[in-house]
Each structure stands twice: as C-alpha cells, then as structure tokens.
N, C-alpha and C positions, 0 to 999 in steps of 0.2 A: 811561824805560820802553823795554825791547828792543823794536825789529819784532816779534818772536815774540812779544810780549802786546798788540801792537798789533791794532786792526782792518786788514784789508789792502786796499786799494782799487787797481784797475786802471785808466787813462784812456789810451784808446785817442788819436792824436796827440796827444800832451802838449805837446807841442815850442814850441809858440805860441799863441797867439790866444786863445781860450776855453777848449780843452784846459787850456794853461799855468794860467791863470788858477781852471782848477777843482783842478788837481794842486796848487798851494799852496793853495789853500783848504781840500781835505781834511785835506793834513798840517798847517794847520795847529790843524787840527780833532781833533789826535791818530791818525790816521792814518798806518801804514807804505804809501807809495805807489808803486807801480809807474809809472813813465814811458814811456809806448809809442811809440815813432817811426818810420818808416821809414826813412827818411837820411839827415836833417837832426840829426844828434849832436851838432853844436857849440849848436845850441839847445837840443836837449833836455837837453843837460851845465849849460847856464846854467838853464834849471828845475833841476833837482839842484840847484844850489850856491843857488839863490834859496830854498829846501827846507832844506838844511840851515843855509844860514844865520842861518832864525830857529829855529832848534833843533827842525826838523823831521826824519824819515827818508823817504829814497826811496832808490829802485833804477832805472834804464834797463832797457828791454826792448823792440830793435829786431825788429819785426818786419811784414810785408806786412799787413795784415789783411783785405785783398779777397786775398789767398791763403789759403785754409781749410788743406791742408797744413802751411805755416810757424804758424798762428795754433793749431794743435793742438798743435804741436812746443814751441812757446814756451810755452803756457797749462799746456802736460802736465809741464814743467819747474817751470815754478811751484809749480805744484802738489804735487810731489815737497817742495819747499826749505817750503811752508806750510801746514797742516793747510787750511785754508781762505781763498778770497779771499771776502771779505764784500761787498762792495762793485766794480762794474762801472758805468765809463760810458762808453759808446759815442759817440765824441765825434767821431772822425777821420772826418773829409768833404774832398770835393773839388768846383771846378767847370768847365765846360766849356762855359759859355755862349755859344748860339747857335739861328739861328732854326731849326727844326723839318726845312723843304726843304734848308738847307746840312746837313743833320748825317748821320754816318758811321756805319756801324756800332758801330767804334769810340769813337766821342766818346760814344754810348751805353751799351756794355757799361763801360766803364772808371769810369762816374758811379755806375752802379746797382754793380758790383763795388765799391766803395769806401764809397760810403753804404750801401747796403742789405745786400748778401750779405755782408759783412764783420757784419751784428748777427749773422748764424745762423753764421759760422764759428769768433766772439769768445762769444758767447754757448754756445752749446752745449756744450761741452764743462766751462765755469764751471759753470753753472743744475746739470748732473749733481752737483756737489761741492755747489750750495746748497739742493738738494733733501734729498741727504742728512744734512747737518747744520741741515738746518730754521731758515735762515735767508738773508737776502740783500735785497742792494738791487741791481736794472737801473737806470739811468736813461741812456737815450735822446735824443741831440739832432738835435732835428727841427728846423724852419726854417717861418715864415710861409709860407713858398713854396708846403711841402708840405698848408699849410692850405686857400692862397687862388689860387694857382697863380702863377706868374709867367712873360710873355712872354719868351722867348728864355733860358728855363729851362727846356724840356719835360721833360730828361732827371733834372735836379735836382729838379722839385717832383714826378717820382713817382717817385723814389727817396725822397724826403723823406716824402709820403706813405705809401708802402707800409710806414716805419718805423713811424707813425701806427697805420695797423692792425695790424701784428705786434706793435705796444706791450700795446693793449687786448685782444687774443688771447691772447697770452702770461699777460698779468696774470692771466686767469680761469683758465690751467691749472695756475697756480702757487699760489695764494694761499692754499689750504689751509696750505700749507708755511712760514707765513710769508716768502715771498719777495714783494717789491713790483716792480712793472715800470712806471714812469711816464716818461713823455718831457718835454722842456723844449723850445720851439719861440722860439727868438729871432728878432727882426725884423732891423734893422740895427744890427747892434756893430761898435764898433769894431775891425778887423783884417785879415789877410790876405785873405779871403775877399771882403771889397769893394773888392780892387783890381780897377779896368777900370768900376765904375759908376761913376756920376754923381752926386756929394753932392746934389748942389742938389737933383734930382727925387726922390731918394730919402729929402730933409729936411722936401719939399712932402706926402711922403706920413702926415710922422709929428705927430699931435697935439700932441706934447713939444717939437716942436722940436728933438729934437736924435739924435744917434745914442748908441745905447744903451753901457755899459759891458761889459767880460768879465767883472769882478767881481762885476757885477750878475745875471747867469747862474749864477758859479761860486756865490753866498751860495742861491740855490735848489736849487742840486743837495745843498748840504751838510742843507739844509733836510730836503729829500725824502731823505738817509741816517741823518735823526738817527731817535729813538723818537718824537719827537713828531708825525712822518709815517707811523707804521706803519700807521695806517687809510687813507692814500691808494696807493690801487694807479690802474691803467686809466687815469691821466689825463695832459692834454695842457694844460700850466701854459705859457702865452705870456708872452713877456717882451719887447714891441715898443712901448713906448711910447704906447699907446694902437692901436695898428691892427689892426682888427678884423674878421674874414672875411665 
C-alpha cells in the first residue's frame, strides 16, 4: 500500500526515546509516518531505516517546533504533498532541571517553548485540515511531573501541566468533529530524558520496581489512534508503573 492510501501520522521528535519508539509503532500499524526532528538527522535517519526495514513508510521532517513560523512552513508543506494528516503526536520535549531561585529567564522560556507552545504551533494549523475532513487523532505527551509536580522541575511540570489542560480543552471543542485529543503521562522510561537523575531514587519511587519501557508508551498511543478509542477523548492515561498523584 502507497503512503497516499495510507493513514498519515506526524510525531513531533521522533529521533529517539519514546518519539522513536512511537514512530515504529505507528508504521508499523499501517501507517505512512512523518519523522520530526530538529537536528539530530543521523537518529532520525536510523528511525527511517528501523521503519522501512520492517516494511513500513516514513519520511523526515526537520523542523523547530517551539518556532511556530518553521512549524507552519513545514506542516503547510505537508499538507500540500497529503490530503490529510490523520494522526498527530505531540511528543518533542525537553529539560532544564534546576531549582526555582537558580533559574533564568531563559531556562524557563526555552522549556515552556518546547513542551507547551510547540502543542498550539504543531497543532493548529493540522486540527484546521482535521476539522475539515472530520476526522483526527491528538495525542499529547505529558509527564507524571506535570501531574504531581516534581522538585527542581518547576519549569517542566508546568509546561507538562498546562499540556494537561489544553488536552481536556481542546478535546471538548473538537469532538463534535470526530477528532479525539487525549494525552499520555509517562513516569520514568527508559531514555534520554533521564539522564542527570538518580536510578536508585527514582526506582524507590516506583511500585514495579523498575523503569518503564518506550514501547510500552508507543502500544498506547497506537491504542488511543485505533477505532476502538474513538469514544476516549479528554483523557490523561499514565503509564508509570504504579505511581499515583
């Protein structure tokens, strides 16, 4: 089956970690997948070949997504090459952890740019093409963080948060349209993203014993794209091993 009969799915940093992780999952779910990255190519080239090598399709598509300009220019291109992208997950995060009195303007703006205003710059201009073709999956990844807070994350758990509410917001202005908007809130998985903590405290916190998977994230987001999710919208599905706000 060409991409053009395919469903089309976007995953904003694909490149590695749970991105990666979700980007084959989709394709290999039948999915033509977009790969988003910012500038790490050589990873997101090994997603691609990890994608086609089990006889999936994708595409790369570098672009900023805390820049709404570049993320219109790309999304607006897409869009040109595909009647519709079906499928959006807002995946690309970053962090900058530290305590609250040490933090900078910058270590601030550049977390909430990248988590948070990257969903209205990624989003918007998609939701206009899934509104009118009355159909669509959001799906949003949030973080325990932004559930339960976490010290010497101020800037990350209300970026994480504020995904949280623009989740459940969104979901009820869309839903008529058949579009679903739901988020996914992982605890601690394994990847990039936990480099600089502390296994050990962070193993004490989890009921399971252990740190979570990427695959075990990416099988619920494919979950929340299939039909058999079309009645969950507004929700915040955790995937942390037992830890509980």
């Amino acid at each position: 089956m060409s991409e053009q009969n395919k469903e089309i799915a976007l995953v904003t940093g694909a490149s590695r970690g749970i991105g990666k992780a979700v980007a084959i999952a989709l394709a290999q779910s039948g999915r033509h997948v977009v790969i988003n990255y910012r500038s790490n190519e050589e990873e997101a080239q090994k997603t691609l070949e990890t994608i086609e090598s089990s006889g999936g399709s994708g595409e790369l598509c570098p672009f900023d997504v805390s820049d709404g300009k570049q993320s219109q220019e790309a999304i607006g291109s897409l869009l040109e090459r595909y009647e519709q992208i079906h499928i959006l997950v807002n995946n690309a995060g970053i962090r900058d952890d530290m305590l609250m009195i040490w933090m900078e303007e910058d270590n601030w703006n550049k977390v909430l740019d990248t988590n948070l205003s990257s969903f209205y710059h990624v989003s918007r201009p998609i939701l206009k093409n899934m509104l009118s073709k009355r159909f669509g999956r959001i799906i949003n990844m949030t973080s325990t963080s932004g559930q339960s807070g976490m010290p010497g994350q101020v800037n990350y758990s209300a970026a994480k948060s504020g995904l949280i509410g623009a989740t459940m917001a969104l979901a009820k202005e869309v839903a008529k349209r058949k579009v679903t908007v739901n988020a996914v809130a992982p605890g601690f998985i394994e990847s990039d993203m936990l480099e600089g903590m502390d296994e050990k405290q962070m193993l004490s916190q989890i009921p399971m014993k252990r740190l979570g998977k990427a695959e075990e994230v990416a099988g619920t987001v494919v979950f929340l794209c299939s039909e058999s999710a079309a009645y969950i919208t507004g929700q915040v599905i955790a995937i942390n091993g037992g830890i509980y706000t």
